[in-house]
C-alpha positions in Angstrom: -174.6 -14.1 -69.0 -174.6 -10.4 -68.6 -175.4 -9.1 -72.6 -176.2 -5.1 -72.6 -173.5 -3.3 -74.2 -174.6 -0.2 -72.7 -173.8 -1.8 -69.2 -177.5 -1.3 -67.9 -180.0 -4.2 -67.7 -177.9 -7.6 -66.6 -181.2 -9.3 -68.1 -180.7 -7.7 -71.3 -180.2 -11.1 -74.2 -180.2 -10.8 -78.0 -182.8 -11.4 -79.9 -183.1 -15.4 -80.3 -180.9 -16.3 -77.3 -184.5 -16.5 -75.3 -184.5 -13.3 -73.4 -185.6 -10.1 -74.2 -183.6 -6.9 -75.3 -183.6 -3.7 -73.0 -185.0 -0.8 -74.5 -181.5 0.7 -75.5 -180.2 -2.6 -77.1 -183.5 -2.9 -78.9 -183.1 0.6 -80.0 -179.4 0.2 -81.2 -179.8 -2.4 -83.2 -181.9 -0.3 -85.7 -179.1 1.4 -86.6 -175.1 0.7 -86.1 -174.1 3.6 -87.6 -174.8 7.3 -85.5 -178.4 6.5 -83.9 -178.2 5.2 -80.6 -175.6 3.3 -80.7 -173.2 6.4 -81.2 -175.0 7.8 -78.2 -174.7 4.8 -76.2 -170.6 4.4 -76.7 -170.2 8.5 -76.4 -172.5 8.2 -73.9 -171.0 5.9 -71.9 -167.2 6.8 -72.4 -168.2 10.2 -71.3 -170.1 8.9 -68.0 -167.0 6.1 -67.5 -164.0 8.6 -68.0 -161.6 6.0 -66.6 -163.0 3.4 -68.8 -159.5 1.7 -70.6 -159.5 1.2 -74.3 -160.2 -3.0 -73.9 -163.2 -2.0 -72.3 -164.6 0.3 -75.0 -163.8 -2.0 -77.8 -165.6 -5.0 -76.1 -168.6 -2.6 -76.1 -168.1 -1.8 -79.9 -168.0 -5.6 -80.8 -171.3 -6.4 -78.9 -172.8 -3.1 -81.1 -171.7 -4.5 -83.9 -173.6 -8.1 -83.0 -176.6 -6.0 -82.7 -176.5 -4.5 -85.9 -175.7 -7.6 -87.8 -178.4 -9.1 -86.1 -181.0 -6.6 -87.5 -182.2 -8.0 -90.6 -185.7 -7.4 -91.3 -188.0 -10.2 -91.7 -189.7 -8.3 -94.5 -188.4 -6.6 -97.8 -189.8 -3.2 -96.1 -189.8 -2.5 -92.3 -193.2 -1.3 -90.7 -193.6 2.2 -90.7 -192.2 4.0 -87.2 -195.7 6.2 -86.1 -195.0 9.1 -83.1 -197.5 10.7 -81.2 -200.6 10.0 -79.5 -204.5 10.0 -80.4 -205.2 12.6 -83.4 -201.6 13.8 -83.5 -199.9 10.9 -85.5 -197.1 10.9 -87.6 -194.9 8.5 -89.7 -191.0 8.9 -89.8 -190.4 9.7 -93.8 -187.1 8.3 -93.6 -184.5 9.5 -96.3 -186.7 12.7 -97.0 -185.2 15.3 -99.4 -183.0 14.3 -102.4 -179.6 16.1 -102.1 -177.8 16.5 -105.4 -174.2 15.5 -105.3 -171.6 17.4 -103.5 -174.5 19.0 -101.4 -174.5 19.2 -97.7 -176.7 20.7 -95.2 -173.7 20.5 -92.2 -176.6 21.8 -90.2 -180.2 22.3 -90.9 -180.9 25.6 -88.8 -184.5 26.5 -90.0 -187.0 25.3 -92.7 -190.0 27.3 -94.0 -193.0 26.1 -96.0 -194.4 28.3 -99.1 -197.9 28.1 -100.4 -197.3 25.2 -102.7 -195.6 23.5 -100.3 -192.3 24.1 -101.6 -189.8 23.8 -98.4 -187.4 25.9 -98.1 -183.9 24.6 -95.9 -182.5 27.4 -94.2 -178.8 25.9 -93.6 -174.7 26.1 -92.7 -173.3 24.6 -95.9 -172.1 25.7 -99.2 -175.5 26.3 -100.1 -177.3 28.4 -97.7 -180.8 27.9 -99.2 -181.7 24.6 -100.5 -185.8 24.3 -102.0 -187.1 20.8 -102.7 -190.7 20.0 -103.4 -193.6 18.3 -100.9 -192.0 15.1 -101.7 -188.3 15.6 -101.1 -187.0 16.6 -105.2 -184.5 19.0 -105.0 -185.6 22.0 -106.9 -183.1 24.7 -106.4 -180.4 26.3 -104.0 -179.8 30.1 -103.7 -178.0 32.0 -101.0 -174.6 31.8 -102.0 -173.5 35.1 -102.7 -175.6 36.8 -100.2 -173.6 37.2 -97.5 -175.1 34.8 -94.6 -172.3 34.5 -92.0 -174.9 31.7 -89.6 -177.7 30.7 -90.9 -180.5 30.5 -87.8 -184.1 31.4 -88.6 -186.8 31.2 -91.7 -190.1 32.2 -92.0 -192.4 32.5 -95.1 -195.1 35.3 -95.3 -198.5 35.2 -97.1 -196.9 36.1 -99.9 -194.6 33.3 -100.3 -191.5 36.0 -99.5 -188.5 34.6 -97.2 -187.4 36.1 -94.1 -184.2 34.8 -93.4 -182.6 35.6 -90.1 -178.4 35.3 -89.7 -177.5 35.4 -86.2 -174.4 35.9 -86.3 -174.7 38.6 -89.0 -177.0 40.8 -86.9 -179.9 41.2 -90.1 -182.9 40.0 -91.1 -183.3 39.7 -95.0 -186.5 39.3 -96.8 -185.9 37.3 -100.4 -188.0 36.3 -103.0 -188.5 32.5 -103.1 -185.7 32.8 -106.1 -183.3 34.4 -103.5 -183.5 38.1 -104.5 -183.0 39.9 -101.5 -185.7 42.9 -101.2 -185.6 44.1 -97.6 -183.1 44.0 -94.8 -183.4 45.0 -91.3 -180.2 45.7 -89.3 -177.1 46.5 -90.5 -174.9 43.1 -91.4 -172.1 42.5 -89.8 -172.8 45.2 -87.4 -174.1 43.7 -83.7 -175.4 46.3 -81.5 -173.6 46.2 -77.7 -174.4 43.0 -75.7 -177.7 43.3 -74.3 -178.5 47.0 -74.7 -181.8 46.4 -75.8 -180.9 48.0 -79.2 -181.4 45.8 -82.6 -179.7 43.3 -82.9 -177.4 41.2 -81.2 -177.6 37.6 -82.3 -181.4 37.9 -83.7 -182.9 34.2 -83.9 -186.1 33.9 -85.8 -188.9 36.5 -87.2 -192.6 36.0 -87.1 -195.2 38.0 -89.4 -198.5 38.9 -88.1 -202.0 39.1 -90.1 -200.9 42.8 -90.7 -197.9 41.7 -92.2 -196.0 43.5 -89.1 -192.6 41.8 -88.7 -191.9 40.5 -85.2 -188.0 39.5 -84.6 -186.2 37.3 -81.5 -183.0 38.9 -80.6 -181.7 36.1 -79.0 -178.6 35.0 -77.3 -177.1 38.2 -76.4 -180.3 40.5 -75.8 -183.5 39.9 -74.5 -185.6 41.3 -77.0 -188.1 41.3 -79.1 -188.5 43.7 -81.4 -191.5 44.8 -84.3 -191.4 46.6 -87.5 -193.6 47.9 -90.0 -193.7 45.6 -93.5 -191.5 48.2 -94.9 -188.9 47.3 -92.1 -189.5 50.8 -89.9 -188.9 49.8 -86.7 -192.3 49.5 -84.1 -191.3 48.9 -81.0 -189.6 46.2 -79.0 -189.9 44.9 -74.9 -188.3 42.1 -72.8 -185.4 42.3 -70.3 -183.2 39.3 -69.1 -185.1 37.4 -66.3 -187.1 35.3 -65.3 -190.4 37.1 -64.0 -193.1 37.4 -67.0 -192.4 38.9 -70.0 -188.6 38.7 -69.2 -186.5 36.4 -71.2 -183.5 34.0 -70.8 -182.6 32.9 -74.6 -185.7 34.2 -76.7 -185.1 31.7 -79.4 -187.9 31.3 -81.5 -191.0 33.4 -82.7 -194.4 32.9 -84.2 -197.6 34.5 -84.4 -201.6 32.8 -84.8 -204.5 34.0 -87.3 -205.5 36.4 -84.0 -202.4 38.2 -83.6 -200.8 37.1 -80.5 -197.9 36.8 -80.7 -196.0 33.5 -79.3 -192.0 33.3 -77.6 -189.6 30.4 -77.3 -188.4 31.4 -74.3 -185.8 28.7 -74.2 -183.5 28.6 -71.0 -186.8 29.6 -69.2 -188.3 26.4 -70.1 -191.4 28.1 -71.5 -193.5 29.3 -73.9 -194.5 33.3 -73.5 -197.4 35.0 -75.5 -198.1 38.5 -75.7 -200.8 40.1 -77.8 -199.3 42.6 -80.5 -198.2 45.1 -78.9 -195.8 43.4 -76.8 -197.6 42.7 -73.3 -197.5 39.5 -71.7 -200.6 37.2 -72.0 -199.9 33.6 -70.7 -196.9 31.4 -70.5 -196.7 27.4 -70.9 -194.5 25.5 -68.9 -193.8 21.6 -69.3 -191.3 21.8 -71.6 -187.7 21.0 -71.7 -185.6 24.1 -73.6 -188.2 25.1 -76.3 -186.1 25.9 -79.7 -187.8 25.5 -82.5 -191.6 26.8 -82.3 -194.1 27.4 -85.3 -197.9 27.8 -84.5 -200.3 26.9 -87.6 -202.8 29.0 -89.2 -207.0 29.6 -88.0 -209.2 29.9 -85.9 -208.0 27.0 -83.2 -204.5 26.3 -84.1 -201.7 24.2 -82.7 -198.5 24.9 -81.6 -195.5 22.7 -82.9 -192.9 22.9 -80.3 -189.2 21.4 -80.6 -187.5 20.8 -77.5 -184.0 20.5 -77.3 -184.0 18.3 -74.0 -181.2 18.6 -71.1 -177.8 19.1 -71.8 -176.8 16.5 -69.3 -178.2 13.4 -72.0 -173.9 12.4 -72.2 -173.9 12.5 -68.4 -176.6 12.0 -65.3 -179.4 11.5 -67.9 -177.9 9.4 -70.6 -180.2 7.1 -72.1 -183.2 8.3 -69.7 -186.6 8.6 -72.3 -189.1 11.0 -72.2 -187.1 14.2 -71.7 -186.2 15.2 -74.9 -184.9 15.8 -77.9 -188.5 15.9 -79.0 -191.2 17.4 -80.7 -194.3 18.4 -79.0 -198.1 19.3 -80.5 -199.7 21.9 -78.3 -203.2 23.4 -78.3 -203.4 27.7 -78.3 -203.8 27.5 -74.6 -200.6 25.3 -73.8 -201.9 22.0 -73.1 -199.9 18.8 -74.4 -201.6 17.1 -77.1 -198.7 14.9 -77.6 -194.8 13.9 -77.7 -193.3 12.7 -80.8 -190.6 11.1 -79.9 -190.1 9.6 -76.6 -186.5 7.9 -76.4 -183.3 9.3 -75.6 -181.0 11.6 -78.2 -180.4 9.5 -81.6 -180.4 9.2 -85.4 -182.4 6.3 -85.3 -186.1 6.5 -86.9 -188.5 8.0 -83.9 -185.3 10.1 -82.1 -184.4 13.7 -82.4 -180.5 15.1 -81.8 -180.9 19.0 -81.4 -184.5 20.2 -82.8 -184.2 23.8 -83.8 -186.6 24.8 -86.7 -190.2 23.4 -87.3 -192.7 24.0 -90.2 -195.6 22.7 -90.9 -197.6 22.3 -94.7 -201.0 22.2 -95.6 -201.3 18.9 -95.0 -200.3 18.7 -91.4 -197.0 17.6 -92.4 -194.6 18.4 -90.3 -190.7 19.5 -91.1 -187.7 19.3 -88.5 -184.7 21.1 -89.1 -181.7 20.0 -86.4 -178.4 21.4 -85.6 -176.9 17.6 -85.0 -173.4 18.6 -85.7 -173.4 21.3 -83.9 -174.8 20.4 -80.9 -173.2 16.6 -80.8 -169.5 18.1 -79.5 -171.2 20.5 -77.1 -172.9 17.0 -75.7 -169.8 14.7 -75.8 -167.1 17.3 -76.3 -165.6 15.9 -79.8 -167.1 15.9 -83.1 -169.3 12.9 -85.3 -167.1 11.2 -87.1 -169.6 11.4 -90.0 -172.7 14.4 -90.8 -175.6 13.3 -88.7 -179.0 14.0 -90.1 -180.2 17.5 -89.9 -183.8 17.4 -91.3 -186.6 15.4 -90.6 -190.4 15.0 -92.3 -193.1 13.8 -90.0 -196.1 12.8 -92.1 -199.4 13.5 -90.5 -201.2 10.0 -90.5 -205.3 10.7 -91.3 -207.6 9.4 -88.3 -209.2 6.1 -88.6 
């Protein structure tokens, strides 16, 4: 009897029955709430438009078998582990203790201090939201700042904040108690649509061993411009294109021990890197819209790439693995290391929905900040009908 919910594998059978699960069953019935199972249903209404309402309610009820069907063996359920060879992880599920009434409605950046204090750059009431190495809330700040979209953070070697609002066309540099000492651009005031000219929707800011302040400007320039610490402007390069040093989205920004400087150059499906002074290096390729981006300190760092994946995972690619949303570990010269995360779009343990800010502590640990709600109705044209996660800890698991 044909079993799959999802309407894939007519070999698919529950767990018990004698047969084997498909990878998307098996996957669902983790979680019956958001995960893959939201995916699968949205997914599959949005692929089967003339689907009638009998039909998608027969698919809920053989979700909701799934789900009740997932009872661990064990009090405690193994560990989920991402990532290949020396680049390991464990899913920290439940990571960060909100206090009540909180809410992140997106996670748009996170930033790591020098005492591992991380700092959650977000969309909510609370714009800035600080919680220890081990997920205890410790403070929120932000609120009477004056953030209109909260989209990039950064921490320099002085454990200040540079905060980056997207939509209100500044960059502000804060104390880790939220005083605000420094801004770049004028709030509020974008400069015309792709002049060139700081900023018009600025996306992230970088800080090089100088302490020289390097700032994406974004989704309606092609720019990248540098300043001075004391926020004097440098210099800045990039057109819209496609050819080196050209940009289509310049999302993200970070920079190494060495001072080069490295680009999310997102709808380009690449990676750029330039030395300091703006001119172009070497680019990666083999990646799938690069969004969030943080490269980790010495003398042979890594690269910590989240990809967003293709926008068609509610239509021609839905439920297709190994695309993204992911998180990928890259060496300074752009080879793949590994994948975290190799299944389609979910909130399940091991699956990404929209990766947009990464940071990384002095352990290894790594820090994923999502714009899930954002990004779901853009996916499957309608909104969650609950918050789906927007921040994620991977902890690095020690070689054997």
């Amino acid at each position: 009897m044909r079993y799959c919910p999802i309407g894939r594998d007519p070999t698919c059978q529950p767990a018990g029955k004698g047969g084997k699960m498909c990878v998307f069953c098996s996957l669902t019935r983790r979680r019956m709430l958001g995960g893959l199972a939201g995916f699968a249903v949205a997914g599959t209404a949005q692929a089967e438009g003339s689907a009638d309402a009998a039909g998608r309610r027969s698919r809920l009820a053989a979700l909701a078998v799934l789900a009740a069907g997932d009872q661990p063996e064990s009090p405690q359920a193994a560990p989920v582990i991402l990532g290949q060879g020396d680049h390991r992880y464990r899913v920290v599920e439940g990571w960060g203790e909100l206090p009540p009434g909180y809410a992140y409605r997106d996670g748009a950046a996170v930033c790591v201090d020098s005492k591992d204090n991380v700092y959650v750059f977000n969309r909510g009431a609370h714009p800035v939201i600080v919680f220890d190495r081990d997920g205890r809330f410790l403070r929120s700040w932000g609120e009477d700042i004056g953030f209109t979209n909260a989209h990039g953070a950064a921490v320099g070697p002085d454990d200040m904040l540079y905060l980056t609002d997207d939509f209100g066309a500044a960059v502000r540099k804060c104390t880790p108690q939220g005083k605000v000492v420094l801004t770049i651009g004028t709030p509020g005031k974008p400069a015309p649509r792709f002049s060139g000219e700081p900023f018009n929707r600025c996306t992230h800011t970088a800080l090089s061993p100088r302490g020289d302040i390097y700032v994406s400007d974004g989704y309606q320039n092609a720019r990248v411009h540098k300043y001075a610490p004391d926020g004097r402007w440098l210099l800045s390069w990039g057109e819209p294109g496609t050819a080196p040093g050209q940009f289509n989205l310049v999302h993200n920004i970070a920079c190494d021990d060495a001072g080069w400087v490295y680009v999310a150059d997102r709808e380009n499906h690449r990676v750029q890197v330039f030395d300091g002074d703006g001119r172009y290096q070497a680019q990666w390729h083999d990646l799938m819209r690069p969004c969030g981006l943080f490269v980790t300190r010495g003398t042979s760092p890594l690269a910590i790439v989240g990809e967003l994946g293709p926008e068609t995972v509610a239509t021609l690619t839905a439920g297709v693995p190994n695309l993204g949303p992911r998180v990928s570990v890259l060496s300074a010269k752009g080879e793949v290391l590994a994948h975290l995360g190799r299944q389609p779009l979910g909130e399940a343990a091991g699956q990404f929905i929209a990766p947009h800010g990464i940071a990384v502590d002095s352990r290894g640990d790594i820090y994923v900040a999502e714009v899930s709600n954002t990004y779901w109705p853009q996916l499957f044209g309608r909104k969650p009908d609950h918050e789906l996660r927007s921040l994620q800890k991977l902890a690095r698991v020690s070689a054997s």
